[in-house]
C-alpha positions in Angstrom: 18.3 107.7 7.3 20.1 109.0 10.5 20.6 105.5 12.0 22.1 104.3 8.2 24.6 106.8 8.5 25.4 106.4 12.0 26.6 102.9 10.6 28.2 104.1 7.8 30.0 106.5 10.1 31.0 104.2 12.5 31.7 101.2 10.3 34.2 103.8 8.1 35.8 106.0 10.8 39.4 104.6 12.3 38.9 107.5 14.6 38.3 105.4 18.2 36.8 108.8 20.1 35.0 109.7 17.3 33.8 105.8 16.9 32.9 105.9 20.2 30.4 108.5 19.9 29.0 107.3 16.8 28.2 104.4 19.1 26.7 106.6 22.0 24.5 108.2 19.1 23.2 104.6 18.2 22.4 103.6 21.3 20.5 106.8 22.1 18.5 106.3 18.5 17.5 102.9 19.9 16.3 103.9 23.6 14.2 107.0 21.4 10.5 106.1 21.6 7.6 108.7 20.9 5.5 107.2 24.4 6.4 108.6 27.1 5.3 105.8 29.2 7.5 103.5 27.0 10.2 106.0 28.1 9.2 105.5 31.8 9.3 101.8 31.6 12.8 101.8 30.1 14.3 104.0 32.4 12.8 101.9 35.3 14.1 98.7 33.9 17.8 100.4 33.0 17.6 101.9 36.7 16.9 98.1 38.1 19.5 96.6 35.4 22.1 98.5 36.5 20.7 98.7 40.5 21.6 94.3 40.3 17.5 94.1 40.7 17.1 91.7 37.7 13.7 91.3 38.7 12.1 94.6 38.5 14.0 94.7 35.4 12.8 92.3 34.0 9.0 93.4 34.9 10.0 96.4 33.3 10.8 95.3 30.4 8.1 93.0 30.2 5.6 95.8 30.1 7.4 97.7 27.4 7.3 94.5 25.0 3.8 94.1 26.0 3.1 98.1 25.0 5.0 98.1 21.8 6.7 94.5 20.3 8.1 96.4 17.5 10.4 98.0 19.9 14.0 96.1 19.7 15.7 97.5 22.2 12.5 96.2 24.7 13.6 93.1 23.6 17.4 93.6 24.1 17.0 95.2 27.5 14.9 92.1 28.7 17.1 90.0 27.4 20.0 91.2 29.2 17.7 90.6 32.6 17.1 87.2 31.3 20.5 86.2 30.8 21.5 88.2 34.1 19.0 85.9 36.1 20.5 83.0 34.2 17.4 82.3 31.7 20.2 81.8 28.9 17.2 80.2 26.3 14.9 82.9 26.8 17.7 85.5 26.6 18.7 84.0 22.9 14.7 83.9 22.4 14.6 87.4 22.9 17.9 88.5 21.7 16.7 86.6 18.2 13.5 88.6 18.3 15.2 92.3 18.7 17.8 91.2 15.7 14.6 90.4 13.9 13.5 93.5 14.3 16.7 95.7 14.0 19.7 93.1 12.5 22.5 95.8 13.2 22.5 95.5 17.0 25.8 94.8 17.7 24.9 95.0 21.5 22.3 92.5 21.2 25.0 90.0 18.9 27.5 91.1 21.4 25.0 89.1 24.3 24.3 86.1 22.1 27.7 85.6 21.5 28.0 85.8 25.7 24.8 83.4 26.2 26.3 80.9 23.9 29.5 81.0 25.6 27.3 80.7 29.1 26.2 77.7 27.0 29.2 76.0 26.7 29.2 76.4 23.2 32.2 78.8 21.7 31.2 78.3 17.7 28.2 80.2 17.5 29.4 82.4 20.2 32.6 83.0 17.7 30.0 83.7 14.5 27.8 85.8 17.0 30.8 88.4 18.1 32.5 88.1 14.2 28.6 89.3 13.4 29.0 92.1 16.0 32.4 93.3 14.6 31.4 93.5 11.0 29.0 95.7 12.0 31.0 97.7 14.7 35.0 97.2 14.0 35.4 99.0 17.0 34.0 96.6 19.9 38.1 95.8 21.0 37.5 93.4 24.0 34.7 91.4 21.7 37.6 91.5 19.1 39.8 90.0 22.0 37.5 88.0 23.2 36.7 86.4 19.6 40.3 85.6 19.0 40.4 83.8 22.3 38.2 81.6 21.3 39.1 81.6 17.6 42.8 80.1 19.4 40.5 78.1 21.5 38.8 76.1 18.3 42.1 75.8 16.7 43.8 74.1 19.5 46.0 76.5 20.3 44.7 78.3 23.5 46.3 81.6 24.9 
């Protein structure tokens, strides 16, 4: 129930600070596991993520999958060290498996929209990010970016 209202709270609110933490509290509910060790591994693999080491990231995230599949944001995290090593099909692979098992994540529609555009292929990118924004009205430079494209498609780019 808290995650539902977290998205009803952030979907309704025109309140951008208070938006904004609705979103931090979201993304905290989906790094929460009960394992400890699960909460190890994360850490390890954000530390690497954001430390450039894409690798030990992605070995990271490898063993939390491996631990728990169920886990989404497992999935999401090693899909962001897929697509930052340039793996674009197992990134959407992944990215496909964590909506699967939590269809709300913005962030993880938010980096399919960004491997199809590493694609070359700015349709499904547009639906991916329009996916995103229903969910979280409040992502402005997806909302900039999906217009770019939207002008893009329609011949008339910015």
């Amino acid at each position: 129930m808290r995650l539902d209202s977290l998205f009803q709270a952030l979907h309704s609110t025109t309140d951008a600070a208070y938006a904004e933490s609705v979103e931090e509290h979201i993304w905290d509910f989906w790094l929460e596991h009960p394992d400890p060790v699960m909460v190890r591994d994360m850490r390890a693999g954000v530390f690497s993520l954001n430390s450039d080491d894409y690798e030990s990231a992605l070995h990271a995230f490898d063993a939390v999958i491996v631990r728990d599949p169920s886990y989404a944001e497992g999935w999401n995290k090693r899909a962001a060290a897929q697509y930052m090593l340039g793996d674009y099909r197992a990134a959407m692979l992944d990215l496909r498996h964590a909506l699967s098992l939590e269809p709300r994540h913005f962030g993880a529609l938010v980096e399919l929209g960004l491997v199809y555009l590493a694609l070359g292929d700015e349709k499904p990118a547009l639906r991916a990010f329009d996916a995103a924004l229903k969910i979280n009205p409040h992502l402005s430079r997806v909302r900039v970016q999906a217009e770019a494209i939207r002008h893009r498609i329609a011949g008339t780019d910015l």
